[in-house]
Structure formats: structure tokens, C-alpha cells
DRENSE-454038 format. One record per atom (N, C-alpha, C, O): chain; z, x, y; atom name. Coordinates in Angstrom, 1 decimal. Layout:
<pts>
pt kette = A up = Z east = X north = Y atom = CA;
...
</pts>
This chain:
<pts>
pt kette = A up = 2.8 east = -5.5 north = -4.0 atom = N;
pt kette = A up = 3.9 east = -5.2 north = -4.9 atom = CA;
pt kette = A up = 3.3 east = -4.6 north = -6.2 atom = C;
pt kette = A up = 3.9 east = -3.7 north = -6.7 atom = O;
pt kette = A up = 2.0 east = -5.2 north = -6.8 atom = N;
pt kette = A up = 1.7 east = -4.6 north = -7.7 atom = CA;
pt kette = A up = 1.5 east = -2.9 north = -7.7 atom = C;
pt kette = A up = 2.1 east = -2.2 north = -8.5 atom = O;
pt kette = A up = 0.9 east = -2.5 north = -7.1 atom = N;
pt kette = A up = 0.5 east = -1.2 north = -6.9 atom = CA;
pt kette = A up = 2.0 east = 0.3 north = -6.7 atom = C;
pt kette = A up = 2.0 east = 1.5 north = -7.0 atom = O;
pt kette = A up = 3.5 east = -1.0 north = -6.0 atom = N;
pt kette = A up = 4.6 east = -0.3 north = -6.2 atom = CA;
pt kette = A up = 4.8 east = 0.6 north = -6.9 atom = C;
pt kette = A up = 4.2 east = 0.4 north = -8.0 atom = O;
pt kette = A up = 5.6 east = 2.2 north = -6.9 atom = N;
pt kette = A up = 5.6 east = 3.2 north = -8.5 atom = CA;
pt kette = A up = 4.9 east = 2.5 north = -9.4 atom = C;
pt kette = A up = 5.2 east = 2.0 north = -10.5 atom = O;
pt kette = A up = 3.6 east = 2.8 north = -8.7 atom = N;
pt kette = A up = 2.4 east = 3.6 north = -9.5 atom = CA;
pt kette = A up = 1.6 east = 4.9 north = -8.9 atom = C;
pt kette = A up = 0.7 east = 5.6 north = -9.2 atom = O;
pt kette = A up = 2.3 east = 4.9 north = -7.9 atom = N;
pt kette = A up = 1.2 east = 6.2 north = -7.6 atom = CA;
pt kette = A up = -0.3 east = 6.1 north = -7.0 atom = C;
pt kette = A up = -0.9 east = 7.2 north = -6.7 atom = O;
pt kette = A up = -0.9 east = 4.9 north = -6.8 atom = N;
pt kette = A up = -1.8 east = 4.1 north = -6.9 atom = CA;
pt kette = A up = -2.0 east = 3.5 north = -5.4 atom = C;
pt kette = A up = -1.6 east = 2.4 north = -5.1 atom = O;
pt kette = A up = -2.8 east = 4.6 north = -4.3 atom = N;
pt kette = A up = -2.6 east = 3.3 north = -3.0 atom = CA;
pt kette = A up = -4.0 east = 2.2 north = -3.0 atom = C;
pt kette = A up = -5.1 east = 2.2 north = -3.6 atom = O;
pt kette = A up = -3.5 east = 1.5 north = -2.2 atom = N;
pt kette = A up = -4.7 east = 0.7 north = -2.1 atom = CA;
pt kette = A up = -6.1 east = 0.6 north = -1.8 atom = C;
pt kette = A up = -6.9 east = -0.4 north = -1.8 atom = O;
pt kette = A up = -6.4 east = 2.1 north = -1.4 atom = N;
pt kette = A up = -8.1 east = 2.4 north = -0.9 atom = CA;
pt kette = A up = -8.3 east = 3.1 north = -2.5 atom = C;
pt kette = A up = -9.4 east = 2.9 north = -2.9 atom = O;
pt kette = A up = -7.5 east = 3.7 north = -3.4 atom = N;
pt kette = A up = -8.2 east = 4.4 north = -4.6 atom = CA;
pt kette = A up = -8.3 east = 3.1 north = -6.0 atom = C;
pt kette = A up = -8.4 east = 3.4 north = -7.2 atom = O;
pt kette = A up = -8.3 east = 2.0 north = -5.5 atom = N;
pt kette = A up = -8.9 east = 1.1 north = -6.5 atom = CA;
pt kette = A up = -9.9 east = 1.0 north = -6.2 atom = C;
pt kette = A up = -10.2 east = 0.8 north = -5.0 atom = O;
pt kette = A up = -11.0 east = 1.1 north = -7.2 atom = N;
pt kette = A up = -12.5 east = 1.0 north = -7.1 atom = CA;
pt kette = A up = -13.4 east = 0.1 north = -6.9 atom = C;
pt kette = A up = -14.6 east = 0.1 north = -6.7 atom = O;
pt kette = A up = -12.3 east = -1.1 north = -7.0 atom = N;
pt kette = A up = -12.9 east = -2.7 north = -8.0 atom = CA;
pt kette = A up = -11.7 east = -3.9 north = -7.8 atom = C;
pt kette = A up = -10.5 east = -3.6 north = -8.1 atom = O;
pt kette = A up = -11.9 east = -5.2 north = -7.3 atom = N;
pt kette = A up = -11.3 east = -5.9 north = -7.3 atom = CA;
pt kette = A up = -11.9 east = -7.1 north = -7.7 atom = C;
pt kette = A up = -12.8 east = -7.5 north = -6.9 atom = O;
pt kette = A up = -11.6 east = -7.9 north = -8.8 atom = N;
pt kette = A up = -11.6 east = -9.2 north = -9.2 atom = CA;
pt kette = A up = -10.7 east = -10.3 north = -8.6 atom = C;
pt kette = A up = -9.6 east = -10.4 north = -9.1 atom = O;
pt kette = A up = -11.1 east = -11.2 north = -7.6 atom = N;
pt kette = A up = -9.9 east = -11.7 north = -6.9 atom = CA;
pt kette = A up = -10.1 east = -13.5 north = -7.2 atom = C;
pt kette = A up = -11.1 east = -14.1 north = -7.1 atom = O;
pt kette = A up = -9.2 east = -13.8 north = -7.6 atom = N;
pt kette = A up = -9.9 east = -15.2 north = -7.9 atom = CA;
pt kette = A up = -9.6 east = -15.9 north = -6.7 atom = C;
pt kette = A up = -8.6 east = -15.9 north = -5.9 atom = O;
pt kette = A up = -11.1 east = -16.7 north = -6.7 atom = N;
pt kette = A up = -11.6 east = -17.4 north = -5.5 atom = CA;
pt kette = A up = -11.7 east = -18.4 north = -5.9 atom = C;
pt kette = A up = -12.7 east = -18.6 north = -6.5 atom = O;
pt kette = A up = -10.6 east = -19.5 north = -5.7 atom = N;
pt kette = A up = -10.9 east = -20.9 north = -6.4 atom = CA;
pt kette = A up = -11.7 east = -21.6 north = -5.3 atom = C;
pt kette = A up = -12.5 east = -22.4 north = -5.6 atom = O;
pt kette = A up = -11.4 east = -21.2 north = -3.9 atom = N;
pt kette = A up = -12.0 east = -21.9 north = -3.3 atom = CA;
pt kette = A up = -11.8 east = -20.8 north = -1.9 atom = C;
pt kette = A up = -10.8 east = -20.2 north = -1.8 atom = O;
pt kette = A up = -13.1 east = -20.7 north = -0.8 atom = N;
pt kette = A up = -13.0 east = -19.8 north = 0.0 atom = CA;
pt kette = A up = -12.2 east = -19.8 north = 1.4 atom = C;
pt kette = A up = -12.1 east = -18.8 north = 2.1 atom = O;
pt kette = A up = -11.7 east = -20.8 north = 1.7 atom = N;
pt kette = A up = -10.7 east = -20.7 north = 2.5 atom = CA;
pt kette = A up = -9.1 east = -19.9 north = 1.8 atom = C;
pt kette = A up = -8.2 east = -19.3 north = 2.4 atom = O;
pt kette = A up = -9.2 east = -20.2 north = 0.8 atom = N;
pt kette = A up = -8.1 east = -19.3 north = 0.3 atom = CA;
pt kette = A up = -7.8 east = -17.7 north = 0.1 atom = C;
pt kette = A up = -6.8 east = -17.0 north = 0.1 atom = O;
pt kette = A up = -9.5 east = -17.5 north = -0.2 atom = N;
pt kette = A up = -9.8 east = -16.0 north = -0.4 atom = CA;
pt kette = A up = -9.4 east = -15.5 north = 1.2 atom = C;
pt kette = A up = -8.6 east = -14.6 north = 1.4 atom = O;
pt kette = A up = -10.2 east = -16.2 north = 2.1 atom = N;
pt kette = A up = -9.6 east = -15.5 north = 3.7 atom = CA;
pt kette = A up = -8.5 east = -15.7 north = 3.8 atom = C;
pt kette = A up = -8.2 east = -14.6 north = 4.3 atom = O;
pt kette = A up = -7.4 east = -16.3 north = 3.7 atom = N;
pt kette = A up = -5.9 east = -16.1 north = 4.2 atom = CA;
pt kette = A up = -5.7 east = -15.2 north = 3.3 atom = C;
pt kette = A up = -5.2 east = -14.3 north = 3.9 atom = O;
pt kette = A up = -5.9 east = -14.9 north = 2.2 atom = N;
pt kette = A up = -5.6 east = -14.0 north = 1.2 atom = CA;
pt kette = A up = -5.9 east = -12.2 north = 2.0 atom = C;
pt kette = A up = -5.1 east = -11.2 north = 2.0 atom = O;
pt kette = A up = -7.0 east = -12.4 north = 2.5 atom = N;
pt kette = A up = -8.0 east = -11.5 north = 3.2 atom = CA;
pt kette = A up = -7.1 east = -11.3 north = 4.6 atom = C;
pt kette = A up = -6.6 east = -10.3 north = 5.0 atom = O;
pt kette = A up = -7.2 east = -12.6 north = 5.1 atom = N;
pt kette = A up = -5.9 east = -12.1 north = 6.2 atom = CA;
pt kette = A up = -4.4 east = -11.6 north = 6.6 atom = C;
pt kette = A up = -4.0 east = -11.0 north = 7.5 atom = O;
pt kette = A up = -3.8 east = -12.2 north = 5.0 atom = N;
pt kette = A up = -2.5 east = -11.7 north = 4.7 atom = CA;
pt kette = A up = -2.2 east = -10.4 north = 4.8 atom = C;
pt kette = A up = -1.3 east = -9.8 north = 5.5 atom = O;
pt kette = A up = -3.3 east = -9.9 north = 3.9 atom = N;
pt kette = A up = -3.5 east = -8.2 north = 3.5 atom = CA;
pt kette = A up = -3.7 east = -7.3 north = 4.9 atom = C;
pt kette = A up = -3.1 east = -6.2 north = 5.0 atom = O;
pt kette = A up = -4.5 east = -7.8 north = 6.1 atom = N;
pt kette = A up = -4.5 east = -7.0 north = 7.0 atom = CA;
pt kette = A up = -3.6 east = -7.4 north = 7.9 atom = C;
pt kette = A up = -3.6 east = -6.7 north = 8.8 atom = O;
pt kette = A up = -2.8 east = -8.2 north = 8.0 atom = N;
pt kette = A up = -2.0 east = -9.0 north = 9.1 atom = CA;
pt kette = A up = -0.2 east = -8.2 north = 9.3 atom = C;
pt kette = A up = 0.6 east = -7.6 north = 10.1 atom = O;
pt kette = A up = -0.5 east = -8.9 north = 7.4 atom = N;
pt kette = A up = 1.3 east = -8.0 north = 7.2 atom = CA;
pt kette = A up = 1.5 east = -6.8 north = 6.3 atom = C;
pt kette = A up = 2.5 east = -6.7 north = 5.7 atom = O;
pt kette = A up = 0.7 east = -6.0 north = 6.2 atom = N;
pt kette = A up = 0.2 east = -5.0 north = 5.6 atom = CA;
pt kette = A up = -1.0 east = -4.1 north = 6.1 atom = C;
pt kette = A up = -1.4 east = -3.3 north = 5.2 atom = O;
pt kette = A up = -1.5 east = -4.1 north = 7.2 atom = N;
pt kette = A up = -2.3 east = -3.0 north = 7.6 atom = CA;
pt kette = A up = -3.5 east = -2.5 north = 6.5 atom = C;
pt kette = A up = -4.0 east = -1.4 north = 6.6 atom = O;
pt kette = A up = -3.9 east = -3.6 north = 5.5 atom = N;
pt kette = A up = -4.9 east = -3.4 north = 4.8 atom = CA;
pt kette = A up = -6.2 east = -4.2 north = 5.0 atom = C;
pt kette = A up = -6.3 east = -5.3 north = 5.4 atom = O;
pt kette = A up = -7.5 east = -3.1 north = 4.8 atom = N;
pt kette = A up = -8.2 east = -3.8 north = 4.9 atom = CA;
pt kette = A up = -9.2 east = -3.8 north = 3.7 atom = C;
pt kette = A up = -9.3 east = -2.8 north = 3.0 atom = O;
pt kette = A up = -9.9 east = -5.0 north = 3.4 atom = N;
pt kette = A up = -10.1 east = -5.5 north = 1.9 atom = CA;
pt kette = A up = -11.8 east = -5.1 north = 2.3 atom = C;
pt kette = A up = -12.2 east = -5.7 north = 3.2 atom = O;
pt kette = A up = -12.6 east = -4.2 north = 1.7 atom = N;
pt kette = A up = -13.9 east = -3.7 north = 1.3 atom = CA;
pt kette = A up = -14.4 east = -4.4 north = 0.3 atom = C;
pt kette = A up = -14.4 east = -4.4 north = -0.9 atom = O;
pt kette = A up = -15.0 east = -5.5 north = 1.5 atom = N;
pt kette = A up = -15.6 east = -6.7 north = 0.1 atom = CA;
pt kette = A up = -16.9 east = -6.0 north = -0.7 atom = C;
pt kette = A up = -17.4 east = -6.6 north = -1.7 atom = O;
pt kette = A up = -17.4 east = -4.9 north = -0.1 atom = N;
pt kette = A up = -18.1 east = -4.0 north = -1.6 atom = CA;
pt kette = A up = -17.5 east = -3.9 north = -2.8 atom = C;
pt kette = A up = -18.1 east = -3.7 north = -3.8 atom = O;
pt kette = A up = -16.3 east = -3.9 north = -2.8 atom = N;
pt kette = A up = -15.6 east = -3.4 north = -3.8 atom = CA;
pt kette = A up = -15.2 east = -5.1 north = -4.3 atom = C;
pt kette = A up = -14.3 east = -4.8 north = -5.1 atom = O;
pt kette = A up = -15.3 east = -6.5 north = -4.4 atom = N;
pt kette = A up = -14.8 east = -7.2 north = -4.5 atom = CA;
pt kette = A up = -16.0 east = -8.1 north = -5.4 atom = C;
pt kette = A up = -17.2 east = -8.4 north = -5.1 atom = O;
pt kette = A up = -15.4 east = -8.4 north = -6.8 atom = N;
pt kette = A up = -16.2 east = -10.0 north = -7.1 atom = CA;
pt kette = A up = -17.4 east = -9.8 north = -7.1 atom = C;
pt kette = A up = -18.0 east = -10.8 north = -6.5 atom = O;
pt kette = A up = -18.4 east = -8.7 north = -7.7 atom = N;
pt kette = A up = -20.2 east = -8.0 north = -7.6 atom = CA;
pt kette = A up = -20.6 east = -9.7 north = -8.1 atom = C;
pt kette = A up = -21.4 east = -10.1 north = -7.2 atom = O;
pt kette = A up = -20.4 east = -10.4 north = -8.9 atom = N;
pt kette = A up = -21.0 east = -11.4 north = -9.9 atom = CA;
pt kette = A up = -20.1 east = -12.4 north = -9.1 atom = C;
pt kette = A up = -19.5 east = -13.2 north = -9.9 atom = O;
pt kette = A up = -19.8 east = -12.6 north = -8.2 atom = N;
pt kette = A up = -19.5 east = -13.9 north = -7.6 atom = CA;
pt kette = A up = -17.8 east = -13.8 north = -8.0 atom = C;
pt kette = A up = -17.2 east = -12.8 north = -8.2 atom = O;
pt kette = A up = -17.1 east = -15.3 north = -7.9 atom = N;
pt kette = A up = -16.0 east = -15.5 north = -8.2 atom = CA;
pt kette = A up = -16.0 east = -16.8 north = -8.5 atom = C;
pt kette = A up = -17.0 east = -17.5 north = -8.5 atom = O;
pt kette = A up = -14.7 east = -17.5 north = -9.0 atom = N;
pt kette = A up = -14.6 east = -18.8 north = -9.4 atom = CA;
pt kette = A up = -15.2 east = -19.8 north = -8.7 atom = C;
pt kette = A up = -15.1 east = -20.9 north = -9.2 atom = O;
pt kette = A up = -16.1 east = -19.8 north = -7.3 atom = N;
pt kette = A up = -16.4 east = -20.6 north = -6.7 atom = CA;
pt kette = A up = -18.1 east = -20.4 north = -7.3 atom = C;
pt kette = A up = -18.7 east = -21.3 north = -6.7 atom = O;
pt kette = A up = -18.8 east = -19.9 north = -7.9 atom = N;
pt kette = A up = -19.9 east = -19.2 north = -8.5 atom = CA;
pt kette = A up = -19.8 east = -19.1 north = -9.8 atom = C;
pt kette = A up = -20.7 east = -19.5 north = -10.5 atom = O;
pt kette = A up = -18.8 east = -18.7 north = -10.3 atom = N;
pt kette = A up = -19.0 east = -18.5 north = -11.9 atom = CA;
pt kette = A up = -18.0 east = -19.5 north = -12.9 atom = C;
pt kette = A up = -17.9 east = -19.4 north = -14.1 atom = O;
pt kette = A up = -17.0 east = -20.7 north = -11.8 atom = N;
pt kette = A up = -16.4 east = -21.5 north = -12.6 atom = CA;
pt kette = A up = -15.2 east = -20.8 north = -13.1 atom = C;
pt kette = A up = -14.8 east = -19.7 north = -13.0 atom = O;
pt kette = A up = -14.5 east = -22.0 north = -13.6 atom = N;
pt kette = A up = -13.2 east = -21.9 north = -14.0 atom = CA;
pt kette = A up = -12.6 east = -22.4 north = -15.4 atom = C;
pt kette = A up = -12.1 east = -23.5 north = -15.4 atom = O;
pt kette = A up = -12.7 east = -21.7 north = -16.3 atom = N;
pt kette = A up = -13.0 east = -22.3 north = -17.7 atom = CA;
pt kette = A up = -11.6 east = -22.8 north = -17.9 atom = C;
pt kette = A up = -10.8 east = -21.9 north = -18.2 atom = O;
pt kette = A up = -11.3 east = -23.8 north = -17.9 atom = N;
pt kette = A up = -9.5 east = -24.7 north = -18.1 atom = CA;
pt kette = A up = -9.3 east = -23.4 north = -19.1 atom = C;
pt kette = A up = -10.1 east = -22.9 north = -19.9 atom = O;
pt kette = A up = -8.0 east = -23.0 north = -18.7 atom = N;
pt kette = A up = -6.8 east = -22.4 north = -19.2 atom = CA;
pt kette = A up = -7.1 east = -20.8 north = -19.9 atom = C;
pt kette = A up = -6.4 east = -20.1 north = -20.7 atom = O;
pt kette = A up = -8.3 east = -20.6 north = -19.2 atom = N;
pt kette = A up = -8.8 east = -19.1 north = -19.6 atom = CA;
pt kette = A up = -9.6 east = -18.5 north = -18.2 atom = C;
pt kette = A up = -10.6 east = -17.8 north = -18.4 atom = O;
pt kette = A up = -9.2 east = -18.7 north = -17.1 atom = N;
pt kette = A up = -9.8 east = -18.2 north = -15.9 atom = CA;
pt kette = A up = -9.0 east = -16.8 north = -15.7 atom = C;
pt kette = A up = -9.5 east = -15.9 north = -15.1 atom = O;
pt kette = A up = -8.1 east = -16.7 north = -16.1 atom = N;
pt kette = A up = -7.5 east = -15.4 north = -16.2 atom = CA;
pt kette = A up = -8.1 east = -14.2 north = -16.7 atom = C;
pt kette = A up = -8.3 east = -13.1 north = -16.3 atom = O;
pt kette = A up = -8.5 east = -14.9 north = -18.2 atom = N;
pt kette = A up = -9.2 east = -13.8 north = -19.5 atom = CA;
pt kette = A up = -10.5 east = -13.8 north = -19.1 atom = C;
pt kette = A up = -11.1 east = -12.9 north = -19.8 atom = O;
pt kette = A up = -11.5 east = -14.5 north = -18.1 atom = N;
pt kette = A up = -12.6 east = -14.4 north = -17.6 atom = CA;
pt kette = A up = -12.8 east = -13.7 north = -16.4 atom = C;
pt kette = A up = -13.8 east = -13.3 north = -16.0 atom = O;
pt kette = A up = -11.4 east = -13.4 north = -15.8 atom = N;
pt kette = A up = -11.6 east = -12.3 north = -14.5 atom = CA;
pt kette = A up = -11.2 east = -11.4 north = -15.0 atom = C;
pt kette = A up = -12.1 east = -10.6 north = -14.9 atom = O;
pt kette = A up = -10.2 east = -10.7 north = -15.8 atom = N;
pt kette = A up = -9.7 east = -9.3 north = -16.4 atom = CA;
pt kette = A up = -11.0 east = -9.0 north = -17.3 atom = C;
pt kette = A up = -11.6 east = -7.9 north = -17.1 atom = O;
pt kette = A up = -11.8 east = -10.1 north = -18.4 atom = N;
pt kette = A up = -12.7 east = -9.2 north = -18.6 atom = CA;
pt kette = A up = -14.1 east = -8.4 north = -18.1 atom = C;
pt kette = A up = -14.8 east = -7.5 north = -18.5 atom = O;
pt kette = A up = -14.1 east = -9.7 north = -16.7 atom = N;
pt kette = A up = -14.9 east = -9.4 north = -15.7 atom = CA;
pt kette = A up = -14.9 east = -7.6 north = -15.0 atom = C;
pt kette = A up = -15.7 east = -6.7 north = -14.9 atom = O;
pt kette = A up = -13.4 east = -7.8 north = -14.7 atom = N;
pt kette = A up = -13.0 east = -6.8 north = -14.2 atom = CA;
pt kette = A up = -13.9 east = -5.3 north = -15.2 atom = C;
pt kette = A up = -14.8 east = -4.6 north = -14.9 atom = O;
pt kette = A up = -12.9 east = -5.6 north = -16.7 atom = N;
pt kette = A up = -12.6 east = -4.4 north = -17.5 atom = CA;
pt kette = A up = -14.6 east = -3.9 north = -17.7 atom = C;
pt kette = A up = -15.2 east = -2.8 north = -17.8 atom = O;
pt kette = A up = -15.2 east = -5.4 north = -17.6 atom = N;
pt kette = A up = -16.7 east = -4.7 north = -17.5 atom = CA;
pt kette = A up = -17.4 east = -4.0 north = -16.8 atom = C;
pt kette = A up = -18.3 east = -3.3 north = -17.2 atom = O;
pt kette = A up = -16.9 east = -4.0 north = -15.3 atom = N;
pt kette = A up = -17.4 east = -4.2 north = -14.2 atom = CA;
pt kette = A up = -17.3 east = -2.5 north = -14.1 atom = C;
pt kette = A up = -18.3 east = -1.8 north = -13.7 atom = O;
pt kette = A up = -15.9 east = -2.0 north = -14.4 atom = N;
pt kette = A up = -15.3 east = -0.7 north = -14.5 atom = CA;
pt kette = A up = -15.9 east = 0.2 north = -15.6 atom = C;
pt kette = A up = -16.1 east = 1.3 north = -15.2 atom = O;
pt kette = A up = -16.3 east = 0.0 north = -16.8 atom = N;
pt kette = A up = -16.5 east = 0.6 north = -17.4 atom = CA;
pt kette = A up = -18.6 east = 0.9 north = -17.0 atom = C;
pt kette = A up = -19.4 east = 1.8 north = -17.2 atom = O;
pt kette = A up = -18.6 east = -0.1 north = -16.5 atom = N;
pt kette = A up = -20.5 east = -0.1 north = -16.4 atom = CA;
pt kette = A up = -20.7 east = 0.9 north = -15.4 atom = C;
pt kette = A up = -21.6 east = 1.7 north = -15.4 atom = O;
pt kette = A up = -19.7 east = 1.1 north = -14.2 atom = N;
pt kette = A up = -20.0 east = 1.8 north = -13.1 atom = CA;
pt kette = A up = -18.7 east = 2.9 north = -13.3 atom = C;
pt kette = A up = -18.5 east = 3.7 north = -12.3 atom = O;
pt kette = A up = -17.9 east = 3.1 north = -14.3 atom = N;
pt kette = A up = -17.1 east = 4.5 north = -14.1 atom = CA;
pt kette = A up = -16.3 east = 4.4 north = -13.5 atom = C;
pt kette = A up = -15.8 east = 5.5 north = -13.1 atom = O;
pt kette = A up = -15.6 east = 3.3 north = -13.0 atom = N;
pt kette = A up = -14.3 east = 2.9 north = -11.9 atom = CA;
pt kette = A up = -13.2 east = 3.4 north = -12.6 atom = C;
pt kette = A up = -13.3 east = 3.3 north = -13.8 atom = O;
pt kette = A up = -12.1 east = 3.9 north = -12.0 atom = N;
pt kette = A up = -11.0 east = 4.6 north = -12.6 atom = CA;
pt kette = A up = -10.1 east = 3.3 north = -12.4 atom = C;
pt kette = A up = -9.7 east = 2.9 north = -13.5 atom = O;
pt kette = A up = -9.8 east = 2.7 north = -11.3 atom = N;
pt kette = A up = -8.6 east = 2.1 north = -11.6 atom = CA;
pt kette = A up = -9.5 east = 0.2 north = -10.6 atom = C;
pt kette = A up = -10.3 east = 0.2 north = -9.7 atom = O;
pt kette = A up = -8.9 east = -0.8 north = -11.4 atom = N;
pt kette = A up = -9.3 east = -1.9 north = -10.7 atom = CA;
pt kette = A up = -8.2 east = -3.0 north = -10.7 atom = C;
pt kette = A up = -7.8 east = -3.3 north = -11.8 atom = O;
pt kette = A up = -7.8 east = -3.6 north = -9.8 atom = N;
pt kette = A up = -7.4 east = -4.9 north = -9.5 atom = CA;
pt kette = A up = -7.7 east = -5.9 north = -9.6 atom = C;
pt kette = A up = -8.7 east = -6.2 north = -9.0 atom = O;
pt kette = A up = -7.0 east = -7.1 north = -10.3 atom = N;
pt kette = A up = -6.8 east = -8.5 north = -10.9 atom = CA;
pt kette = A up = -6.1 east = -9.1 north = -10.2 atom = C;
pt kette = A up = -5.0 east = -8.6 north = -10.2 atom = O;
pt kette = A up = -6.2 east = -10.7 north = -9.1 atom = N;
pt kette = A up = -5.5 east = -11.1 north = -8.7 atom = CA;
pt kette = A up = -5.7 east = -12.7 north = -9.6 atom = C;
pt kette = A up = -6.8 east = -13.2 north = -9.8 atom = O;
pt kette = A up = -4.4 east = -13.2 north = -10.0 atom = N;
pt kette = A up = -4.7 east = -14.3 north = -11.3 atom = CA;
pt kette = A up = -3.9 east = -15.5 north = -10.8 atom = C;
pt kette = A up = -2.7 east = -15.5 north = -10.7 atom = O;
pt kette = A up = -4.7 east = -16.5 north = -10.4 atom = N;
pt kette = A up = -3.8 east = -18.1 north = -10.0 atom = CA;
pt kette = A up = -3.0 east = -18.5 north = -11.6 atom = C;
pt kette = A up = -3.2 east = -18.0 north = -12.6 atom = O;
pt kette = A up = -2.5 east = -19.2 north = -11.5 atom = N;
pt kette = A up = -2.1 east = -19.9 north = -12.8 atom = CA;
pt kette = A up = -1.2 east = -21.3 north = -12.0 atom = C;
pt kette = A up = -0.3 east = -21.6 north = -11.2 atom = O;
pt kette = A up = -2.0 east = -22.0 north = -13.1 atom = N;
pt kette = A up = -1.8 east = -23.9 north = -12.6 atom = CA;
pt kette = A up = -0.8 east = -24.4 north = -12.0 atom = C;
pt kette = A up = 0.2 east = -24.3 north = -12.6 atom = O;
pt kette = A up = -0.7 east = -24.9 north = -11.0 atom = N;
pt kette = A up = 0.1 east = -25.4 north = -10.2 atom = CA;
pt kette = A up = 0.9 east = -24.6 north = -9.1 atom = C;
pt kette = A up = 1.8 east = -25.1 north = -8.5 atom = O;
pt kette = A up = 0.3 east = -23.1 north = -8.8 atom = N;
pt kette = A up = 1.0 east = -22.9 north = -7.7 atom = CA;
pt kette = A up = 1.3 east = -21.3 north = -8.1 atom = C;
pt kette = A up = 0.8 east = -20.4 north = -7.3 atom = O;
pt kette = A up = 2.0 east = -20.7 north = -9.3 atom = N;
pt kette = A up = 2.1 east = -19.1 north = -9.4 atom = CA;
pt kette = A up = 1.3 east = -18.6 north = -9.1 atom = C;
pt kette = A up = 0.3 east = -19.3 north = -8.8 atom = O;
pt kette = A up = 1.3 east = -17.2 north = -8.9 atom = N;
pt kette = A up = -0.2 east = -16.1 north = -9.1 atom = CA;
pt kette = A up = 0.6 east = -14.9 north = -9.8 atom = C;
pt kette = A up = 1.8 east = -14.7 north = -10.1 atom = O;
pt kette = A up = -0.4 east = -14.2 north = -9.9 atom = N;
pt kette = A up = -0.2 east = -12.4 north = -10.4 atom = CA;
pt kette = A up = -1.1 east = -11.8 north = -9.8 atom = C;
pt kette = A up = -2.0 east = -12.2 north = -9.2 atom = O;
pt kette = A up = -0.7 east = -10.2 north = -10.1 atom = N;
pt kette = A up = -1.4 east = -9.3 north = -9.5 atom = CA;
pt kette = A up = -1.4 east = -8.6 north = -10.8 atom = C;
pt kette = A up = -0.3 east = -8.5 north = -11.4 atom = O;
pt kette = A up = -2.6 east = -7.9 north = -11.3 atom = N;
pt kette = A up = -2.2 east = -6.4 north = -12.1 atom = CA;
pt kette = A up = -3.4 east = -5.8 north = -11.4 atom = C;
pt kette = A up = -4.0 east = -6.0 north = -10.5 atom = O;
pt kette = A up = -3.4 east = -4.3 north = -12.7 atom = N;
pt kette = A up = -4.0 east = -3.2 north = -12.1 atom = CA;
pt kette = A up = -3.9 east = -2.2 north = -13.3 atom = C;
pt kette = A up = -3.0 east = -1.6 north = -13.9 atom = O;
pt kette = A up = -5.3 east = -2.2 north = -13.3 atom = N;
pt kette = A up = -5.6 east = -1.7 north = -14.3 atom = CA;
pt kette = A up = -6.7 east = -0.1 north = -14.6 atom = C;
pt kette = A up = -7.6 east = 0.2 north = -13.8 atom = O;
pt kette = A up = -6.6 east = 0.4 north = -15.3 atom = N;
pt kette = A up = -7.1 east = 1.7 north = -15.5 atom = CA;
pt kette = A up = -7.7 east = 2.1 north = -16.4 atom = C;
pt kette = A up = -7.6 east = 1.5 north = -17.5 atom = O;
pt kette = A up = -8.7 east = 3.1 north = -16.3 atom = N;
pt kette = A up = -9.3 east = 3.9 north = -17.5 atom = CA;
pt kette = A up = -9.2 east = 5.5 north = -17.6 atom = C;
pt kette = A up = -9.9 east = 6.2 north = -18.3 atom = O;
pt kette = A up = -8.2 east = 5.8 north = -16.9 atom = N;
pt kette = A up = -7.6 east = 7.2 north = -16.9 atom = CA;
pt kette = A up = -6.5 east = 6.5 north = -18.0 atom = C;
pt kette = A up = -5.8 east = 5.5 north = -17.9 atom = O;
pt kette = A up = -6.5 east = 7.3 north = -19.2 atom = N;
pt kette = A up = -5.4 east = 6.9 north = -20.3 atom = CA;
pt kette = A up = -5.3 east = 8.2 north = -20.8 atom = C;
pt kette = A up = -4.5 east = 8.5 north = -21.7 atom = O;
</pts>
């Protein structure tokens, strides 16, 4: 849904920060994507510095520790556009998607 009017398909993100609180979750996540959606997730492109299951989960800022993961990750290697997938406590999530074509 995130990616909806934007113009933006899912192989031209360069970069994905996905939070991985724990790895059985990342695979249904990983399975969803190709199961009911015909996508498939290029774990080159995923998490270079690990994920929450590696680099922790700082109470009530694991959000602002993957987006700026992300925004580094993009700018060090020239990525034009990268993906944020964000839990928040008790059960929501988000998706953004973000750019450096401005």
C-alpha cells in the first residue's frame, strides 16, 4: 500500500530497513510479500547492519533508529529511494518510503 500513487514499484527501492523484532516474523513478512503479491524480497537489499534482533530495540525510539538507519544507509551508497517498515507497541505497523530525488 505504501508504494500506491507514487510511481514507485517495488524492485526500484534500493534499500530496505525492515524491522525484525524477532525472525520468525521477518519470514511470514517475507512470505506474505511473495504469496499474495507476487513479490520477491532481495535480502541484498535488506537490513546491511543487521536488524532489531542484532542491533536492539531502544524503548520507544526503534522507529527513529530504523529511518535513520535507513536515511544513512542511502546516502553512503547513493540509493535513490528506500523503504521503512515500523512496528509500534502492541500490534500497529507502518510502512514509509522514502527518497533523495527532491
Amino acid at each position: 500500500k505504501c508504494l500506491e500513487g507514487t510511481g514507485v514499484k517495488f524492485d526500484d527501492v534500493d534499500y530496505w530497513e525492515i524491522n525484525e523484532a524477532f525472525a520468525p516474523q521477518f519470514i511470514g513478512c517475507q512470505r506474505k510479500l511473495k504469496d499474495d503479491h507476487n513479490l520477491n524480497l532481495d535480502l541484498t537489499k535488506v537490513n546491511h547492519y543487521g536488524s532489531g534482533i542484532a542491533l536492539g530495540h531502544p524503548i520507544g525510539c526503534t522507529g527513529a533508529r530504523i529511518i535513520v538507519t535507513l536515511l544513512y544507509e542511502m546516502k553512503r551508497k547513493g540509493y535513490s529511494y528506500g523503504g521503512a517498515s515500523l512496528c509500534v507497541g502492541t500490534g500497529p505497523a507502518m510502512a514509509s518510503l522514502w527518497t533523495t530525488k527532491i
